[in-house]
VEXDREN-2710 file (C-alpha; in Angstrom, 1 decimal):
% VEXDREN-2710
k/r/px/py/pz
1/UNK/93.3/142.5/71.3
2/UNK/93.4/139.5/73.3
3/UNK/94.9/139.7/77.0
4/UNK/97.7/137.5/77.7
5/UNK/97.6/134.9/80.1
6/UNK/100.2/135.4/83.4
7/UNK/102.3/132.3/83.5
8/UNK/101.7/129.4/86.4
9/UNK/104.2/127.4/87.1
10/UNK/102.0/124.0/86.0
11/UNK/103.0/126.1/82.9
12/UNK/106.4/124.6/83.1
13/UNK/106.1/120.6/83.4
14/UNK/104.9/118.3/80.7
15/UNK/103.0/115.8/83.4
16/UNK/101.4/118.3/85.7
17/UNK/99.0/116.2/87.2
18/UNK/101.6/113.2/88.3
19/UNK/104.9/112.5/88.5
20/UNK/105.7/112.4/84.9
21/UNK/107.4/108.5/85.8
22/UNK/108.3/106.0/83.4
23/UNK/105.8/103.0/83.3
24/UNK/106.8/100.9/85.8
25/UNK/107.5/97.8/83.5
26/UNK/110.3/99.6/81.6
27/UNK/111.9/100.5/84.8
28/UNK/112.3/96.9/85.4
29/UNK/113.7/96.4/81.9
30/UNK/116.1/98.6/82.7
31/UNK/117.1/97.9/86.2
32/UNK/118.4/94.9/84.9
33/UNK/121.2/95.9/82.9
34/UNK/123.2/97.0/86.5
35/UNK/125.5/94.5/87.8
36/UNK/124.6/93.8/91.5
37/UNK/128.2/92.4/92.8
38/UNK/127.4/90.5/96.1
39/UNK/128.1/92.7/99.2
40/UNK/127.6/91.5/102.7
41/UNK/126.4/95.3/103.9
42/UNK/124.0/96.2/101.0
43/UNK/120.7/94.8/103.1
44/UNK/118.8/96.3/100.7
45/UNK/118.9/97.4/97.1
46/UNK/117.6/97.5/93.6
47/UNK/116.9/93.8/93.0
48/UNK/113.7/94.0/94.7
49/UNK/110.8/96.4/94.6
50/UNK/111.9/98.7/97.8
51/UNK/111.4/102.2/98.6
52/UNK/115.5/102.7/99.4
53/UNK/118.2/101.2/99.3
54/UNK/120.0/100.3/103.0
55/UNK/124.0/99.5/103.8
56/UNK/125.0/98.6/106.8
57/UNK/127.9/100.7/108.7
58/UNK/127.9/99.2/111.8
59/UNK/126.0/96.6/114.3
60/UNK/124.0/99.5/115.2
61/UNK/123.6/101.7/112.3
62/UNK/122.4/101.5/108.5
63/UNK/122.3/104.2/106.0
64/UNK/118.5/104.6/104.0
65/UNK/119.3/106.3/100.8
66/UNK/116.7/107.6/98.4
67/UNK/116.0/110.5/95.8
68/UNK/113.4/111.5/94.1
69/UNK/112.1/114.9/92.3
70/UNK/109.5/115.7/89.9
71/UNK/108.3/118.5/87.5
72/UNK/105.1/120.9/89.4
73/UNK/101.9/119.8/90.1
74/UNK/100.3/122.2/91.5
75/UNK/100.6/126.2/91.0
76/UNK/101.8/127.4/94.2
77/UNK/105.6/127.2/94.7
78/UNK/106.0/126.9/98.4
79/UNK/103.3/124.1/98.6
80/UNK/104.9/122.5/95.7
81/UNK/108.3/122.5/97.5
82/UNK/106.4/120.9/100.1
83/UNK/104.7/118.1/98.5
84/UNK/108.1/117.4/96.6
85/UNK/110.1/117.2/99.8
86/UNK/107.3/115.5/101.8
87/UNK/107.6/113.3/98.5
88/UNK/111.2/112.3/98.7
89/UNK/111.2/111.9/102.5
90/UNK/108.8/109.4/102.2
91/UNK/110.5/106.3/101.3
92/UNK/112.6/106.8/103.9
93/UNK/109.9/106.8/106.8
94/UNK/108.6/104.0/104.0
95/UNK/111.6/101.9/105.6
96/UNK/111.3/102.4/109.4
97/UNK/113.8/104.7/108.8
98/UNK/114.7/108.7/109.9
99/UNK/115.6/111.7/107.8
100/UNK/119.1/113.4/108.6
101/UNK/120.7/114.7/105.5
102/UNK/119.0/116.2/102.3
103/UNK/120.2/117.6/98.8
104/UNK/118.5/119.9/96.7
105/UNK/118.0/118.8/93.2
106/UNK/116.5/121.5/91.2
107/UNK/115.7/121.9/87.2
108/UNK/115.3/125.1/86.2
109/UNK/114.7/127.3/83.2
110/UNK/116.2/130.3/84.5
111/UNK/117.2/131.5/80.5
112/UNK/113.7/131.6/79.8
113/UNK/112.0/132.5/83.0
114/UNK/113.1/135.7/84.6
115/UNK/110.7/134.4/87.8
116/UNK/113.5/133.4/90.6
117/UNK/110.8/134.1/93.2
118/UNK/109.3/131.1/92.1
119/UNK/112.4/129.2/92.3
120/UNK/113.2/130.7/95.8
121/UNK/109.9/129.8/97.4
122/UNK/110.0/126.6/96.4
123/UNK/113.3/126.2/98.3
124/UNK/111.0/127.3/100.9
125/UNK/109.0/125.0/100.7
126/UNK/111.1/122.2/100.9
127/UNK/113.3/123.7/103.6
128/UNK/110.0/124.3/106.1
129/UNK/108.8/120.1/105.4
130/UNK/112.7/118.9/105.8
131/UNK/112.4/121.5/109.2
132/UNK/109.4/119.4/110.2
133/UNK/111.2/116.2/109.5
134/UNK/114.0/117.1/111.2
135/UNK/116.5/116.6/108.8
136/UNK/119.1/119.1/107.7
137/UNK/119.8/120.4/104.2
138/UNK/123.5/120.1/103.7
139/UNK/123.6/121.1/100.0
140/UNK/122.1/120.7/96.2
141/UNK/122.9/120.7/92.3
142/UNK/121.0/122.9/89.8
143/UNK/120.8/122.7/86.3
144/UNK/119.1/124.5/83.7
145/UNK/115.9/122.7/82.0
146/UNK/113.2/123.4/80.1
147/UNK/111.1/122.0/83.0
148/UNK/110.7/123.4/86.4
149/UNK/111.9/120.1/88.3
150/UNK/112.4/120.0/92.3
151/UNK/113.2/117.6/95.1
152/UNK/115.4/116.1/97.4
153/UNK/118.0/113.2/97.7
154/UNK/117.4/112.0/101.1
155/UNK/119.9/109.8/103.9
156/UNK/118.6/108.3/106.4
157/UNK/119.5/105.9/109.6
158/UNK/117.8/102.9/110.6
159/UNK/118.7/99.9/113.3
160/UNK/119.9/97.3/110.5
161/UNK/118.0/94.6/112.4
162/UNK/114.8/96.7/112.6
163/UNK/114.1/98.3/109.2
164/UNK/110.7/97.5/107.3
165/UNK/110.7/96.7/103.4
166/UNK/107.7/95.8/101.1
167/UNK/108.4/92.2/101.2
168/UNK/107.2/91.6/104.3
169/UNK/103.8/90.8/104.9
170/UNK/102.0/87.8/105.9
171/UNK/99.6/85.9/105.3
172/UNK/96.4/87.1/107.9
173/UNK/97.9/90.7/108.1
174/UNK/95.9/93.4/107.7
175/UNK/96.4/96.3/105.4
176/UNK/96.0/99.9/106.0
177/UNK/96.3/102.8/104.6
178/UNK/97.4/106.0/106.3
179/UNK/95.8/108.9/103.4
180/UNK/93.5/109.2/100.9
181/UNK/93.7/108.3/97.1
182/UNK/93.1/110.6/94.2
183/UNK/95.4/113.6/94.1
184/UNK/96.3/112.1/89.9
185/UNK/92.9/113.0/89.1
186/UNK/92.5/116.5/91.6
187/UNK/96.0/117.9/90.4
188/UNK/95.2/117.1/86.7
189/UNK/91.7/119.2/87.1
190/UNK/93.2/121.6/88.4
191/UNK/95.3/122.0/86.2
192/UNK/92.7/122.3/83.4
193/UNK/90.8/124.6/85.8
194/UNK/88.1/122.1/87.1
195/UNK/89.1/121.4/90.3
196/UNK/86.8/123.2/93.1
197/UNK/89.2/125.3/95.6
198/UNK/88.2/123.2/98.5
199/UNK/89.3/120.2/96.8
200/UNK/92.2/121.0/95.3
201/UNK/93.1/122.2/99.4
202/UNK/92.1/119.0/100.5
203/UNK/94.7/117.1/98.0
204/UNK/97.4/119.7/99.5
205/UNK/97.2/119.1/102.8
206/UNK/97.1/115.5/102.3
207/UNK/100.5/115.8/99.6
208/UNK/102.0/118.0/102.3
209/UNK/101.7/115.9/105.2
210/UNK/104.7/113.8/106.0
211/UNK/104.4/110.0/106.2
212/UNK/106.8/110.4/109.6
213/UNK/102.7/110.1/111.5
214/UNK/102.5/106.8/109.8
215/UNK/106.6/105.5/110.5
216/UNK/106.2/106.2/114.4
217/UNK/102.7/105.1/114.7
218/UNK/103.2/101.5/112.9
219/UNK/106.6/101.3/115.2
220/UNK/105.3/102.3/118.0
221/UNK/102.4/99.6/118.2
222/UNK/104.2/96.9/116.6
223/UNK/103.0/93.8/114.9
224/UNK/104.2/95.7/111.3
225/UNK/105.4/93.0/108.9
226/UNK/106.0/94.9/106.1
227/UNK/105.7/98.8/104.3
228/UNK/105.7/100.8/101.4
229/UNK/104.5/104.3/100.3
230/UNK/101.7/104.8/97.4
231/UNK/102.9/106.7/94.8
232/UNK/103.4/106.6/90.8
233/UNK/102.4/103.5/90.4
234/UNK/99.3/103.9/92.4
235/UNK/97.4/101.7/94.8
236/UNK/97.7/98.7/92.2
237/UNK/101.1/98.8/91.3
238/UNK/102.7/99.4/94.7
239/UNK/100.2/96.8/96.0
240/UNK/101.8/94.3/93.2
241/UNK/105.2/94.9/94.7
242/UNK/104.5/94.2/97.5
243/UNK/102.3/90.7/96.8
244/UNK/105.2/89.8/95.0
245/UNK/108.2/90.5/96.9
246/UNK/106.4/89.0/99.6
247/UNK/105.1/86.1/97.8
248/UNK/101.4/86.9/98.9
249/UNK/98.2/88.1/97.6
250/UNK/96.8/91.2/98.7
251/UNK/92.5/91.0/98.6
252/UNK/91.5/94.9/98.9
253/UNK/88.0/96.2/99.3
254/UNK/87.4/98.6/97.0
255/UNK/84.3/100.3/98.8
256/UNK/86.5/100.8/101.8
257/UNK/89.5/102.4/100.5
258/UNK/89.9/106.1/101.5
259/UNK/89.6/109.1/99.1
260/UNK/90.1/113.2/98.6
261/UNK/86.6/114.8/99.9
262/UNK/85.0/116.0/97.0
263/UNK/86.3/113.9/94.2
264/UNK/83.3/112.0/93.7
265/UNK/80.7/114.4/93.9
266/UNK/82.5/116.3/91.6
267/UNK/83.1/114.0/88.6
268/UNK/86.7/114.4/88.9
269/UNK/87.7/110.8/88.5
270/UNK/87.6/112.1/84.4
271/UNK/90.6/113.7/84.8
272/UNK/93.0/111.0/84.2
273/UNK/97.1/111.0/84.5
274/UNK/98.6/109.3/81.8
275/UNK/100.1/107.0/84.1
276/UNK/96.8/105.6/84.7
277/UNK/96.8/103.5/81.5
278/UNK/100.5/102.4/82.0
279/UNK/99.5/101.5/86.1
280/UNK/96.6/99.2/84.9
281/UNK/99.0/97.3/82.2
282/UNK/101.6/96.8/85.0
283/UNK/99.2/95.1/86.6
284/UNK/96.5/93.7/84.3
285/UNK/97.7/90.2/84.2
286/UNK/98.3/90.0/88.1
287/UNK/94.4/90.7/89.2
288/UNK/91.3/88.9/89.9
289/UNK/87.9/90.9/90.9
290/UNK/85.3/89.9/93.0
291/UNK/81.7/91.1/93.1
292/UNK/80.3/93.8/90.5
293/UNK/83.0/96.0/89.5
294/UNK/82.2/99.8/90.1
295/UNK/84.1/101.8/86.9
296/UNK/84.3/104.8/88.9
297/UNK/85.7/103.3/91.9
298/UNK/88.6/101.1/90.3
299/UNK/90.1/104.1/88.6
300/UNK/91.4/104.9/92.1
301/UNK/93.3/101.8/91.7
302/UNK/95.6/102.7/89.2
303/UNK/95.9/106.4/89.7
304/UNK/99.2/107.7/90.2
305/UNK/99.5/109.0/93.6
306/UNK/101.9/111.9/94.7
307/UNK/102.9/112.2/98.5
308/UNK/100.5/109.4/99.0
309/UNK/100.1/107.6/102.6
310/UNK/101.6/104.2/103.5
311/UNK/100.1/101.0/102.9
312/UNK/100.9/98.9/106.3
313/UNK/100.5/94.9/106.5
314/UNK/99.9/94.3/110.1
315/UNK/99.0/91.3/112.6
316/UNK/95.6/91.7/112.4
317/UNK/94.8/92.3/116.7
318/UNK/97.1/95.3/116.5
319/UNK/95.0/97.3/113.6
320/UNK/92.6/98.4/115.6
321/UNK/95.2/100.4/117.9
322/UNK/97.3/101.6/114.9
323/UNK/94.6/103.0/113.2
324/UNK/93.5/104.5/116.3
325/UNK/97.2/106.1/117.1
326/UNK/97.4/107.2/113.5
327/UNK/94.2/109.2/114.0
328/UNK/95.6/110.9/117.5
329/UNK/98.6/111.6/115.1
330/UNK/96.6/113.5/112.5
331/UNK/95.9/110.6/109.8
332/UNK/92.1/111.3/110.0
333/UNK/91.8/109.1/106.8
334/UNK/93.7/106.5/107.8
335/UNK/91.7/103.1/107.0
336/UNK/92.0/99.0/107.0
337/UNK/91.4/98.3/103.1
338/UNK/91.9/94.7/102.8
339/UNK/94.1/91.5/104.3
340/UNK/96.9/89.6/103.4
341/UNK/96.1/86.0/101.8
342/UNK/98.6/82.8/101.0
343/UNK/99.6/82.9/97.7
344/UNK/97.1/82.4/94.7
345/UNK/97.1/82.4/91.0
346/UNK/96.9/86.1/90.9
347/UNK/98.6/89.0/93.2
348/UNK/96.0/91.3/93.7
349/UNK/92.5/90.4/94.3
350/UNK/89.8/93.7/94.3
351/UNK/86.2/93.2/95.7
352/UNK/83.4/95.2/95.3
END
């Protein structure tokens, strides 16, 4: 008689190892079918590329708004509360903005699934990274689904003369990034149980780590032009938003960019998201290489991140002190993985 499997809750997401997105080029497509009436207070919103959206209450005060929510990627619920809130807070810090109000938004199959543990330690989870954030949860919707689907729809403030978007940067900037790349490929092993324990820990703390170390350091040592957080899309396609929003091209060194311990000495880079495919078509007809291209390393470009750090463009005689404050702040990874070039023929240039 064959033993039954216990259920995990990667059991209960048809993406586990991303964020199940669409591909980014349809979400363009579709984007433009909303009016956008002209309003003097919307600094900010979905015409370009941003993390947020900002409006402008007063001379001193801008809302950030932003949601975002996703099915599990990992098997433990508090940690996946974590990542998802840590997730949705993100593009706020992404702005040069601060947390203050957060609504649940919760999928969950609670005809199917007597587990309401599960469900209760992922609020958990959340609630403890929102804690750290110091933003309050002020309420929530729920709704039954098929999937298990969590995260957060965050507000934020921001000085609406001193917010950051990813349109920014400048030409001579310097770009770094504040974690390390790869948690597509170590969630999606892990999933398929291939992913060493270590590893798979490594990714967490990474996921769970808010990008607030990465807000206060780049504001606090100044010279930031421009900001955005590394997610779906991965390296390549959030880079491309940024290139073009900025009307730049953005040269990254492939050999310098910062990844999970114990990816590459464990092959893992075989354990592709599906939004890997769709990341490199985004992008395909916007990049040039340079040098011998390593297959290995460039599959970091496209894969889609979760939680993922910032990618800062910064005068280049303040990097040295940001990366060094980011490190005092707990971004051990932190790195400088390219620079900021005039415009070119293509958006993104990769050297090997």
């Amino acid at each position: 008689m064959t033993e039954s499997k216990a259920p995990r809750l990667t059991d209960y997401a048809s993406c586990a190892g991303c964020a199940a997105k669409i591909a980014p080029g349809n979400i363009s497509r579709v984007l433009s079918f909303i009016p956008q009436p002209p309003n003097a207070n919307v600094l900010v919103g979905t015409e370009t590329h941003d993390d947020a959206g900002i409006y402008q209450l007063t001379d001193e005060i801008a809302l950030v708004q932003t949601l975002d929510f996703f099915p599990p990627i990992v098997d433990d619920p508090f940690i996946y509360g974590q990542i998802a809130a840590a997730n949705a807070l993100s593009d706020v810090y992404a702005m040069g903005g601060e947390p203050k109000t957060v609504l649940n938004l919760v999928g969950y199959p609670d005809n199917t699934l007597g587990q309401f543990d599960w469900l209760g330690q992922i609020l958990q989870g959340g609630a403890e990274r929102c804690r750290e954030a110091g933003a309050f949860i002020i309420g929530g919707h729920t709704v039954r689904d098929a999937e298990i689907k969590f995260g957060l729809s965050v507000t934020g403030v921001v000085h609406p003369q001193r917010y950051l978007t990813n349109a920014g940067a400048k030409p001579g900037d310097l770009l770094i990034l504040t974690k390390p790349l790869g948690t597509g490929f170590v969630t999606t092993a892990a999933k398929k149980d291939s992913c060493p324990a270590a590893v798979l820990k490594a990714a967490c703390d990474s996921m769970t780590q808010l990008n607030k170390v990465g807000k206060e350091a780049a504001l606090a040592v100044g010279g930031v032009h421009s900001m955005t957080d590394i997610t779906g899309f991965g390296l390549a396609g959030h880079g491309f938003e940024m290139a073009d929003g900025s009307q730049v091209t953005l040269a990254f060194d492939v050999r310098k960019l910062p990844i999970i311990t114990g990816i590459l000495e464990n092959k893992l880079t075989q354990f592709k998201t599906r939004a890997s495919k769709t990341n490199f078509e985004y992008v395909e007809s916007q990049i040039a290489f340079e040098g011998e291209k390593d297959p290995i390393l460039s599959e970091f470009l496209w894969d889609a991140q979760t939680s993922g750090g910032l990618l800062i463009s910064v005068a280049p005689e303040k990097a040295d002190l940001l990366r060094t404050r980011l490190r005092e702040m707990g971004a051990t990874f932190s790195a400088i993985i390219g620079e900021v070039k005039p415009k070119q023929e293509k958006a993104l240039i990769f050297r090997f």
